[in-house]
Every structure is written in C-alpha cells, then in structure tokens.
C-alpha positions in Angstrom: 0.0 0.0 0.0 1.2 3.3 -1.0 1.9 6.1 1.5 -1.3 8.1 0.7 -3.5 5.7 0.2 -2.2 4.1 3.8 -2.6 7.5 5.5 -6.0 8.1 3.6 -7.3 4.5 5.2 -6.2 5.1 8.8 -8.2 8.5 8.1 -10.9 6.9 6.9 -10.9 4.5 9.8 -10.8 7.0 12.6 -13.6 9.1 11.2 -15.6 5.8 10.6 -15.4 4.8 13.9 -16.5 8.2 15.6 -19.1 9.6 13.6 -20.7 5.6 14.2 -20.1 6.2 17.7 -21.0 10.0 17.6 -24.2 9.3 15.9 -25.0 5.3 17.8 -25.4 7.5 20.7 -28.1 9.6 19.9 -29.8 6.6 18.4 -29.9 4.5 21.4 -30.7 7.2 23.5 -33.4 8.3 21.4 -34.7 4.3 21.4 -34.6 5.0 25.1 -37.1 7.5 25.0 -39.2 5.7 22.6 -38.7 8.3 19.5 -38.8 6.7 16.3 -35.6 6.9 14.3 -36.1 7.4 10.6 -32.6 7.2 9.2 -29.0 6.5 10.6 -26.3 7.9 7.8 -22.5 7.8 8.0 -21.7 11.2 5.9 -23.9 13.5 4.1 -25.4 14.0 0.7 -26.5 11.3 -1.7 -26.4 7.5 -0.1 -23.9 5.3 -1.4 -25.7 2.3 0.1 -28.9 1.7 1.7 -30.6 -1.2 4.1 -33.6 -0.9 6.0 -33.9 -3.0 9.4 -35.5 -3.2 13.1 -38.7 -2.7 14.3 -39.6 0.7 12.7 -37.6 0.3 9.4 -35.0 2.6 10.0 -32.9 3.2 6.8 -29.3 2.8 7.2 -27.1 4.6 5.1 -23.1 5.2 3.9 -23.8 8.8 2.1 -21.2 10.4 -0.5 -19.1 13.0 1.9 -17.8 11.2 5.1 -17.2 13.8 6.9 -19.7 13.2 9.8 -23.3 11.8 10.2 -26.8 12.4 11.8 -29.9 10.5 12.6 -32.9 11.5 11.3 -35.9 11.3 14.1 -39.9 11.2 13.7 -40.3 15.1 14.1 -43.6 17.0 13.2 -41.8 20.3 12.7 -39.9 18.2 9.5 -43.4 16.6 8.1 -46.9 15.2 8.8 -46.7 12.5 11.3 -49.6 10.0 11.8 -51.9 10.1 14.6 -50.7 6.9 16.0 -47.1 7.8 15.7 -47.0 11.3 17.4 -46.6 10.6 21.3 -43.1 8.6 18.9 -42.2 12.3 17.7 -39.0 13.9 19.1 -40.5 17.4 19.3 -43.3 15.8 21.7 -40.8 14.7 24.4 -40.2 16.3 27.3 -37.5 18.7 27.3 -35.1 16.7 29.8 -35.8 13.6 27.4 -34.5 15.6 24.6 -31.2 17.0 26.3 -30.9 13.3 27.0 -30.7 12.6 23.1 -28.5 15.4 22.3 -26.1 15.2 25.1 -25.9 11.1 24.1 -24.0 11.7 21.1 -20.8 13.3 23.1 -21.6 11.0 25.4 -21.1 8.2 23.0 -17.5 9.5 22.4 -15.9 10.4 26.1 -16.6 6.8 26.7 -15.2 5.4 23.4 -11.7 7.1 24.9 -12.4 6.0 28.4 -12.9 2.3 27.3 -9.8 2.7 24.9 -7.8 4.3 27.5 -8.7 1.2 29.7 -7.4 -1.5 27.4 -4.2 0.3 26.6 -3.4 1.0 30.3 -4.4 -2.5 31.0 -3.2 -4.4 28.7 -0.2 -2.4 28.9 2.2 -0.7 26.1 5.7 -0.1 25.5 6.4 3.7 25.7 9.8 5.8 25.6 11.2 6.5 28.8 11.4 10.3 29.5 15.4 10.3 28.7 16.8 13.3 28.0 19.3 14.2 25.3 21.6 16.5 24.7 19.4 20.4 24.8 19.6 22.5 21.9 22.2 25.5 22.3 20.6 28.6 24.4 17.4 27.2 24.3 15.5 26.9 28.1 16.5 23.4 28.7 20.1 24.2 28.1 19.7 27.3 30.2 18.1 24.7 33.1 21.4 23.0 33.2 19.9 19.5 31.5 22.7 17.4 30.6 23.1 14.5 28.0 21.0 11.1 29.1 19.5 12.6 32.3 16.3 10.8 33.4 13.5 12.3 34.2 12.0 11.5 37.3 9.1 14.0 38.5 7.9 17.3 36.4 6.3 19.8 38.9 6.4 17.3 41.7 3.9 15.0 39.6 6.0 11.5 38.8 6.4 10.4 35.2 7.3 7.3 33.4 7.3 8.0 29.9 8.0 10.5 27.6 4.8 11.2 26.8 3.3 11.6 30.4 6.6 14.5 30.8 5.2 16.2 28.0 1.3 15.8 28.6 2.3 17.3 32.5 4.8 20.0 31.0 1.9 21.5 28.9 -0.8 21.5 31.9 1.7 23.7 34.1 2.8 25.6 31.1 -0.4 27.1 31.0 -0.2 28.9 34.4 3.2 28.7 35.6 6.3 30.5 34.4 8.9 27.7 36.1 8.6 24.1 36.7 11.3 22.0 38.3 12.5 19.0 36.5 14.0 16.1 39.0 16.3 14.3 37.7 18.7 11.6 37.5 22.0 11.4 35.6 23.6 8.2 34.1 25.8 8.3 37.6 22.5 8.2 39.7 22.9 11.5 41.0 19.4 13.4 41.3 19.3 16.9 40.2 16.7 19.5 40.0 16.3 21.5 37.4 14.4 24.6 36.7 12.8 25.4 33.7 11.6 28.3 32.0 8.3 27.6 30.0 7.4 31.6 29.3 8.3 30.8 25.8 5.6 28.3 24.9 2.8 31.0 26.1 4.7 33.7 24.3 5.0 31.9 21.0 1.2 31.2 21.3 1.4 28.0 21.5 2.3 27.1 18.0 4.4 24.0 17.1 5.3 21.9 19.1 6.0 22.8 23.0 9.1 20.9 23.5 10.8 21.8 20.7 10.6 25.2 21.6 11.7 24.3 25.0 14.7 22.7 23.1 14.4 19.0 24.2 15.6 16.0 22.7 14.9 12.8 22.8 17.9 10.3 24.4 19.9 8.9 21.6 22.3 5.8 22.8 25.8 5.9 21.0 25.2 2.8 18.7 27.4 1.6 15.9 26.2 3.1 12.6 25.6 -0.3 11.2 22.8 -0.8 9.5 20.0 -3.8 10.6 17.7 -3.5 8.2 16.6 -1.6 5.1 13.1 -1.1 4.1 11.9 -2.3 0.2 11.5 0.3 -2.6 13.5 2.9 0.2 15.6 5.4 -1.0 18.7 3.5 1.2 17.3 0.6 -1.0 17.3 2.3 -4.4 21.1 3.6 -3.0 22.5 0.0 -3.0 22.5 0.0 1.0 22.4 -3.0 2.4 21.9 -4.3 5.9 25.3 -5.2 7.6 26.7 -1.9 6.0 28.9 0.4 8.4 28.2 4.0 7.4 31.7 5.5 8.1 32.2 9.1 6.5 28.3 11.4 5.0 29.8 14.1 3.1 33.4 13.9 4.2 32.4 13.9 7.5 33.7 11.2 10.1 30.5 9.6 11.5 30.7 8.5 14.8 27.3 6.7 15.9 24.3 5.9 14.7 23.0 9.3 15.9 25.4 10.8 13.4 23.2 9.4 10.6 20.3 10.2 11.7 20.7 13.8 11.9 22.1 14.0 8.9 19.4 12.5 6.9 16.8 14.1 8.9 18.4 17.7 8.2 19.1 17.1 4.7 15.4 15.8 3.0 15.7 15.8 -1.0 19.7 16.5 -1.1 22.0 13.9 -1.9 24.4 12.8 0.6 27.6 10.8 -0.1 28.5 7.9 1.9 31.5 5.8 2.3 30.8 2.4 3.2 32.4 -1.1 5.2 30.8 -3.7 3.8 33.0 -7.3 4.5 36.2 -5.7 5.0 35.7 -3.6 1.0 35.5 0.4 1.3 32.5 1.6 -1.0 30.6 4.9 -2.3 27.3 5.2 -2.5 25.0 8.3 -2.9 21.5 8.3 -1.0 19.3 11.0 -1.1 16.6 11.1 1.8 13.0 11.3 0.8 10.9 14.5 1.8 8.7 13.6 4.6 6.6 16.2 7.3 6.7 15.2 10.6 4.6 17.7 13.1 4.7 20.3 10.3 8.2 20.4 10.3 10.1 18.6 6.6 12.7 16.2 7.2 14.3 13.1 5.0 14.0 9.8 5.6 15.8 6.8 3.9 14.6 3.8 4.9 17.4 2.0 6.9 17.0 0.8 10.6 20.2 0.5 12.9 21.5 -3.0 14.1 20.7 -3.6 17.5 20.9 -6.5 19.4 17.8 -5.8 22.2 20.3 -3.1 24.5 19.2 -0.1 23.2 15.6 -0.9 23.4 15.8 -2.3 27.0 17.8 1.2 27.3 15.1 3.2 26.2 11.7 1.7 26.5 9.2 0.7 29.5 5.9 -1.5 29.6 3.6 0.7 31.4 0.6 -1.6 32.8 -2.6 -1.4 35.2 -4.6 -3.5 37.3 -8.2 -3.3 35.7 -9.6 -1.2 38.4 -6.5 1.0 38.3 -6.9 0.9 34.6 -10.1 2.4 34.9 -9.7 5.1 37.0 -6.1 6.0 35.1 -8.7 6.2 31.8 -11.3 8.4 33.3 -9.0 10.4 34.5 -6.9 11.0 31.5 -10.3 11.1 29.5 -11.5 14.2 31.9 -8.1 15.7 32.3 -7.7 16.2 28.5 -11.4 16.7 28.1 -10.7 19.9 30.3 -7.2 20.9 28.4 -8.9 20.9 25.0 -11.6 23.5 26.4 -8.9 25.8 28.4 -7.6 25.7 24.9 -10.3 26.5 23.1 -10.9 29.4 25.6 -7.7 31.1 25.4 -7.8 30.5 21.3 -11.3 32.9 21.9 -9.0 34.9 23.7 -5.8 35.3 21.7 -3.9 33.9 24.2 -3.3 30.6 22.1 -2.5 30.8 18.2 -5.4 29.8 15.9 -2.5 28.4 13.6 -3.1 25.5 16.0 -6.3 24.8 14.2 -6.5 21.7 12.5 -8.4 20.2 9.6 -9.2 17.1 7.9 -5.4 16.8 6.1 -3.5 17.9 9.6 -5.3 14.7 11.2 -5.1 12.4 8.6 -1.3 13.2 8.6 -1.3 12.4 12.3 -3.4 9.4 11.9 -1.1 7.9 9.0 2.0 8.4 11.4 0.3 6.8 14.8 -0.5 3.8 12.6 2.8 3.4 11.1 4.0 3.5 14.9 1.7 0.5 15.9 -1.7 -0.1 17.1 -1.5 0.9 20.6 -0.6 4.4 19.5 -3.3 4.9 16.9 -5.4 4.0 19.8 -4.6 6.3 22.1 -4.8 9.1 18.8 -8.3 7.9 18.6 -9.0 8.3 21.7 -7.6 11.8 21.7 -9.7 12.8 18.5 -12.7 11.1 20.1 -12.8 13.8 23.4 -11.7 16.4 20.5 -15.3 16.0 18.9 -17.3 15.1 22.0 -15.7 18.6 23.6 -16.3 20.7 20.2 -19.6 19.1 19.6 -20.5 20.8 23.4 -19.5 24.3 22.3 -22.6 26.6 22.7 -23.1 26.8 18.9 -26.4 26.4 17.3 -25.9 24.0 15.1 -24.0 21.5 17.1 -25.2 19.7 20.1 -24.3 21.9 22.8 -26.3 24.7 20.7 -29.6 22.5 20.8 -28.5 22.1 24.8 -28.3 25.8 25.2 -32.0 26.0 23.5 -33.4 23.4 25.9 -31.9 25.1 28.7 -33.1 28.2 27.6 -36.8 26.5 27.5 -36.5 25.2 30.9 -35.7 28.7 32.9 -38.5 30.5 30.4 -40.9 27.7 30.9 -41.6 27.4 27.5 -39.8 26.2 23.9 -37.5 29.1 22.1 -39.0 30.3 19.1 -38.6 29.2 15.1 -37.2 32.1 14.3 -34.7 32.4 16.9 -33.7 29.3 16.6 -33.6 29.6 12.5 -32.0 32.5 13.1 -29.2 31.0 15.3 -29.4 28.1 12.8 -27.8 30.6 10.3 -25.3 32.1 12.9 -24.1 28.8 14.0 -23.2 27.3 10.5 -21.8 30.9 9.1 -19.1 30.1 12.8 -18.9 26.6 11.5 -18.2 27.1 8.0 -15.3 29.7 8.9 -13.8 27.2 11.7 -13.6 24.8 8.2 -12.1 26.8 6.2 -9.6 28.1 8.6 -9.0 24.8 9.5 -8.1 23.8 5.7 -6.0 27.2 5.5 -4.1 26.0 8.3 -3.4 22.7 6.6 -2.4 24.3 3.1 -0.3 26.6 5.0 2.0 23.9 6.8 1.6 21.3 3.6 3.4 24.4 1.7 5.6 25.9 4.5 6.3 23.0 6.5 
C-alpha cells in the first residue's frame, strides 16, 4: 500500500469509527425515550448504500461526503406524522428527554476514549522513557542546566514514566506557571533538580510543538552506525545499501554513531548525501538522497534503513507501562476528563488570543497524524483515537447552534422561560451557528495548506 492511500485509510478508519459512535449515541438514546428513528447515515449528501432493518424500518445509510453523520428522528416540525405515531415524535418529548438525546452523542465518544484508555493502560504498552538528550544551544533546557542522558524523574512534583506523560504534564503547568522543576537523575545516579523556563511556549502562542521550543531531545544511545535492516523500494534501498553496512564518513564527515546518521538524513530531505561504506572488509561509495517527509509540520528526510541492534538499546530506552483493571479504569477516566478539560482551556484562550489559531486543525493535519500513529503501531493509533474522540465530544458541546451543545443551550433556555424558544430564533441562530462553522472549516483547511506548503 502506498503512502497516501495508507494515511487516507487510517483517516478513513478513525472518522468511521467516531461519527458511528457519535451518531449510535443519539440513536440508542433516542430508542430509550421511545422516539422513532427514521434514518442513521454515516456522511452526508446522496447515499452510497442503503438497508432498512429493526422494528420501525430505520434506513441505514453510507452517504457520499464522510465527513460526519446524523440521525434523522420522527419530528412533526420536519413533516406530517400520523396520529398513531405522534406521542413517537422527538418534538413531543419532554425537554429533559430531549437534552438526553443530544447530550448522548458526546456522550457516546468520552466513553469510546475512556474504554480505549482502559485496554491500553491495561493491557499495557511499550512507551519511551522520558530520557533526555543532549538540549539545543541557548534554548530553556540548556539554560536549566539539563545534561546528556539525564532521566527524568518528576515534572512539577507529579511522577512520570514515559515520555509522553513529561510532556502531557509540562503543557498542563505551562499554561499557568512560568517555572517548573525537573527532578532528575544522571547516568551516575545523581538526582538533580532543574528549573525550567516555560514563558516561551505562552509567548509563542502555543504554536508548534511545545518541546521543541523548549529545546528538548529525545535520548539517543551511542550505537554503531551499522545498519540492521533496510526497508523495500526505500531510497537506502534504491542507493545499494544494504543491511550489515557500516556508514563511516556522509559528506566527508567522520561519523561516529548511529545518531550521526540520523541527523544527517533528517536535516538534509531531498539532497544527496555521499557515503563511504564497510561492507566485508571492501570500502564503498554510495550516494543516498533522503526522501521528503513532514513530521509535526516540520520537513525532514527519511531513507529507509533501521540500525543493528541486538535488544540493548531498546531495554535502554523503553518501558511497559501496565494497570490492574480497576486501576486501569480510573487512570482512563481520569486521562479522558483531564484532556477533556485541556482541550476547552484551549479552546478558551484560542477565543481569547492567548493561544495561536494556527493550532487549528483540519481534515489533512489529522489524517497526517493518523497515518503516522498507525505506522508506529496499534496501541498508539489508539490512544490518537481516543484523543480525536474527546476532541469531537468537547467541540460538539460548544454553545453553537448547530451543534449539540447549541440544541443544549435552546433546551436550557426553554427550561428557565418555561416554554420552547421560538422558530425564528432558533432559525436564526441556525444561520449564525453554521456561518461560525463554516469559517472554523475553512480556517481549519487554510491552516493545513499553509503547513503542507511551508512546513
């Protein structure tokens, strides 16, 4: 399968399975209240396919544009109803009945991440440890005093155990802190504490990514730069690489690790790059140039080729993190609340100016981002469903007429006036709400031009 068409299926697949979930919400809540469901439809526009089933002969449908879904309920303010069939109709439901049906579809997807959150953490996964390499010059970790293969232990006082938990903790105290301490522990065992100055993710709005502009690296280990294993149809394949080979000079330049390669390729995407090659005991010279690739909006090169490693660096490197199924469970509401809340501070200081709305993302941005979680394995494209899942349950709760938490707003309105909101005011917010939406879209697809072009 070729690149875009394996990025456009992992795209395909996450937006399948949460517009199904989205929308299987609001239609078993709505079978709860006993309103008769006309039509369930993954996407909009002409149906693709069709099949009617159940009871009532709800029409199931696959409809041209993907891009969401809805379910279509008995409703006498959408057409005549029969006489035996209106105490079925949604508009004849009591109000709390109706927030019920509404509020099912977000619902539906904070508990799709809380039960995928549970199998990961139970099951367990194999994440990086939060190992520390060598900070870019002048940048805030170098200015902290972080050193080359430090550990780190606790961020803020909170323990960590992957790299991923130091940055998801990093980016809550970020928001309202201009310090956080960093305990640590060099390859010596000595534990250090380091203080770090996060101003500069606020100041930069957010954009990119957070530690990048904190200049943090990732641990490297000082491996051999022989090569394990080279991918097919690879540009290090197309170069006459082959696995066994000891990369020993890239452009004149003595290479001295595996690291060495690494950075060069990575910094050099769509130039060629001489190499002078060991291969059984015979000096050769081979030129490889590294494939254009964008990796968190930033273009790098790839080549294909996998270092040698005998288990070390992995064991080095990596960590199993697993629950109990009861500690599972709280770990996943808690992560699923803890990011629910994030993604609305967000969203609040986006209103605000205080975040960047070049963080906006569109359909391209997260089918990028799905692609690359399912090249990195299931357990990862997982957890980025998960993530996108409390995206869209939190979005779809926004106070916006059109979406669910503007047909909340309306019901809560009707409550305190004791009495249903008007057509017109609610045609009229109709209107407003998807004039808002349409401009989120299209600054969402402006953003994702923007980085395809710009990187």
């Amino acid at each position: 399968m070729n690149g875009f068409l394996y990025y456009l299926v992992a795209f395909a697949v996450v937006i399948g399975i949460l517009v199904i979930v989205h929308e299987f919400g609001h239609y078993l809540a709505a079978r709860w209240a006993g309103v008769k469901v006309l039509r369930f439809s993954v996407g909009f526009g002409r149906p693709l396919w069709a099949r009617r089933w159940g009871r009532d002969r709800t029409e199931w449908t696959i409809a041209t544009f993907p891009l969401g879904g809805y379910v279509k309920m008995l409703d006498e303010r959408e057409g005549e109803v029969a006489a035996e069939d209106l105490p079925r109709s949604f508009n004849r439901q009591s109000v709390y009945r109706r927030m019920v049906i509404v509020a099912a579809g977000p619902a539906a997807n904070f508990l799709l991440a809380i039960v995928l959150y549970w199998g990961l953490f139970w099951y367990g996964s194999a994440e990086f440890k939060p190992i520390l390499g060598a900070p870019v010059v002048a940048s805030p970790a170098a200015m902290a005093g972080i050193e080359d293969g430090e550990l780190v232990l606790q961020v803020g006082g909170e323990k960590v155990l992957t790299w991923q938990e130091m940055r998801w903790v990093l980016l809550q105290r970020a928001v309202d802190q201009e310090q956080i301490d960093l305990e640590v522990i060099n390859p010596r065992q000595e534990i250090s504490i380091r203080r770090l100055d996060v101003s500069v993710v606020r100041q930069s709005g957010w954009e990119g990514d957070a530690l990048d502009k904190l200049g943090f690296r990732m641990y490297r280990p000082r491996l051999p730069a022989v090569i394990g294993r080279i991918a097919a149809d690879s540009a290090a394949d197309a170069a006459g690489l082959r696995a066994g080979d000891e990369i020993l000079e890239i452009d004149g330049q003595d290479v001295a690790s595996w690291a060495d390669v690494v950075n060069a390729v990575r910094e050099s995407p769509g130039r060629t790059l001489q190499l002078e090659v060991l291969r059984q005991g015979a000096r050769l010279f081979l030129a490889v140039t590294p494939v254009e690739v964008v990796e968190q909006g930033r273009s790098i090169g790839r080549i294909g080729a996998a270092v040698s490693d005998d288990g070390h660096a992995r064991a080095e490197l990596m960590i199993t993190v697993r629950y109990g199924p009861w500690s599972a469970l709280g770990k996943a509401f808690t992560e699923t609340w803890d990011k629910s809340s994030f993604t609305l501070l967000m969203i609040g200081k986006m209103i605000s100016g205080e975040v960047s709305w070049r963080n906006l993302s569109g359909p391209v941005t997260i089918a990028d981002y799905a692609g690359q979680s399912a090249k990195l394995g299931i357990d990862y494209y997982l957890k980025f469903l998960a993530l996108v899942s409390i995206s869209l349950g939190v979005l779809n709760l926004l106070p916006i007429p059109i979406l669910d938490g503007g047909h909340l707003l309306y019901y809560l309105v009707e409550i305190i006036k004791r009495g249903p909101v008007s057509e017109r005011t609610m045609e009229i917010g109709q209107q407003i709400g998807l004039t808002l939406l349409l401009m989120l879209m299209a600054f969402a697809f402006y953003n994702d031009i923007n980085r395809l072009f710009s990187g």
